[in-house]
TORKOL-4160 file (C-alpha; in steps of 0.2 Angstrom, whole numbers, padded with zeros to 4 digits, m for minus):
86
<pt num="1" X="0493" Y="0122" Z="m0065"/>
<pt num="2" X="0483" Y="0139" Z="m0068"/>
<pt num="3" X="0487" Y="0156" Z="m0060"/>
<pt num="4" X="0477" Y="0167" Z="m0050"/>
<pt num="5" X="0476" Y="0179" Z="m0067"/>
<pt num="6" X="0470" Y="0165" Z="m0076"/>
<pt num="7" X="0457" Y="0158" Z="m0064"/>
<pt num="8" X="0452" Y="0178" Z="m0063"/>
<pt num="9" X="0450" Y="0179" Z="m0083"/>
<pt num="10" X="0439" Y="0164" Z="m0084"/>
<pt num="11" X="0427" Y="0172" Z="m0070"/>
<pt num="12" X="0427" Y="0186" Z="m0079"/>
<pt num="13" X="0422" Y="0178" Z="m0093"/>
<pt num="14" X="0407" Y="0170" Z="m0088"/>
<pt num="15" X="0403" Y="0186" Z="m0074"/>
<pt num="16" X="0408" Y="0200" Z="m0086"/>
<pt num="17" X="0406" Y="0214" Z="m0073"/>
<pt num="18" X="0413" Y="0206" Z="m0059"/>
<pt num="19" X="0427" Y="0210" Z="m0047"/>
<pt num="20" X="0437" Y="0194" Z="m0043"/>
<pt num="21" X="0449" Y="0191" Z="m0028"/>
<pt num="22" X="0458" Y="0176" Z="m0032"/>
<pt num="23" X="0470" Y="0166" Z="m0017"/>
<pt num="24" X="0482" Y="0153" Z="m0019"/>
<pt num="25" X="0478" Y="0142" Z="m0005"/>
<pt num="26" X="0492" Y="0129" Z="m0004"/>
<pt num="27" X="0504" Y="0137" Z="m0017"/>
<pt num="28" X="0503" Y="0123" Z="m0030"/>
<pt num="29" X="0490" Y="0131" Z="m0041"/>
<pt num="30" X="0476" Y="0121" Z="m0039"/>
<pt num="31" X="0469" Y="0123" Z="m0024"/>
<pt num="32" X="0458" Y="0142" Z="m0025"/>
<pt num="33" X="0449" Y="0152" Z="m0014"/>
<pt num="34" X="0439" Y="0165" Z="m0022"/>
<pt num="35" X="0429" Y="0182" Z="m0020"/>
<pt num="36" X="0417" Y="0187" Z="m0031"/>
<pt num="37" X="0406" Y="0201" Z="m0034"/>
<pt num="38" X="0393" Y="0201" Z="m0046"/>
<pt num="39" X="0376" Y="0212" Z="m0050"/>
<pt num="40" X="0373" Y="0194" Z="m0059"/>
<pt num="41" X="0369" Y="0191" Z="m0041"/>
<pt num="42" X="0354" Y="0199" Z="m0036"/>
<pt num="43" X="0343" Y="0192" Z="m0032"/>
<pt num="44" X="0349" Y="0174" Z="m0036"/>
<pt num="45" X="0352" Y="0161" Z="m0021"/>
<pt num="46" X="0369" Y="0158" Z="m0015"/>
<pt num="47" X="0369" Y="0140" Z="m0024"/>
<pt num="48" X="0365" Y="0149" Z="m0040"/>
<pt num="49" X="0380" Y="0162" Z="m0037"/>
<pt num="50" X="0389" Y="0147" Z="m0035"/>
<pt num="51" X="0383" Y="0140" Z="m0049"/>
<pt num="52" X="0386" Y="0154" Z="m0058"/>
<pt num="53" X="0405" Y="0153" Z="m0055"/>
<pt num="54" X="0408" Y="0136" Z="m0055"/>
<pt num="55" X="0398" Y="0136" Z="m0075"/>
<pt num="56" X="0414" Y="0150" Z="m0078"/>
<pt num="57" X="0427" Y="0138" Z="m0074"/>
<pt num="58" X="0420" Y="0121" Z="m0076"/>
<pt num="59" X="0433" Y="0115" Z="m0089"/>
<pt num="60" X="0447" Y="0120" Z="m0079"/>
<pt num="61" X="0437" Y="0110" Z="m0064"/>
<pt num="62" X="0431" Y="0095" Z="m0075"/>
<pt num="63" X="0448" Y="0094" Z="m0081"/>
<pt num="64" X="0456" Y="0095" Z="m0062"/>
<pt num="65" X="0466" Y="0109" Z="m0067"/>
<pt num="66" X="0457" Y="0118" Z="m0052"/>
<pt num="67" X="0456" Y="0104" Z="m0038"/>
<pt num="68" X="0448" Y="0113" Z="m0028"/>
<pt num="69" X="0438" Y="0131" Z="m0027"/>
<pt num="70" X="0432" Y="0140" Z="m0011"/>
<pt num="71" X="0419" Y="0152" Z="m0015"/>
<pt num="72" X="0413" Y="0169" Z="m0007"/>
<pt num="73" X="0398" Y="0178" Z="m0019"/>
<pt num="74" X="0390" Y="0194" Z="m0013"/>
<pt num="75" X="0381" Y="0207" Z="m0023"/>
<pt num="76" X="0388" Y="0225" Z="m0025"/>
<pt num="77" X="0379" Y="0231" Z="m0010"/>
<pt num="78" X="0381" Y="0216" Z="0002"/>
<pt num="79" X="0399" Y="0218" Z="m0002"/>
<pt num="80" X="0398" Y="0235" Z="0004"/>
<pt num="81" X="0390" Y="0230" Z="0018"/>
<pt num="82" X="0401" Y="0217" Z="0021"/>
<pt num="83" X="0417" Y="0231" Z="0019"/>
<pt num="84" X="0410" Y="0242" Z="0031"/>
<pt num="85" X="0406" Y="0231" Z="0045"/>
<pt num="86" X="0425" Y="0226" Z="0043"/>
């Protein structure tokens, strides 16, 4: 089992400027869903965001500590966009 802080910590890691939203889907501590904002973004496709954060928690997910990771990557400006259409 990891915890939300954990799952955060390696992401921050691998993305150190990142902000990182981490949710406990089913409560058991393996099954994430995650929100990531990253300049490490820009300019990348959304399969290379992911990339980028599945590379910062690849052991946890090779070892099937994390079982499953649902990610959302947005750059500091879509984020904001994102935040203000809300």
């Amino acid at each position: 089992m990891i915890t939300p802080d954990q799952v955060s910590t390696m992401i921050k890691a691998g993305l150190p400027d990142a902000s990182v939203q981490v949710q406990d889907l089913t409560g058991g501590g393996d099954h994430y869903q995650v929100v990531v904002v990253s300049s490490e973004f820009s300019g990348r496709s959304l399969v290379q965001q992911h990339q980028l954060v599945y590379g910062a928690v690849r052991e946890a997910m090779s070892s099937e500590a994390i079982h499953a990771l649902a990610l959302k990557t947005y750059t500091p400006e879509d984020w904001a966009a994102q935040s203000a259409s809300v």
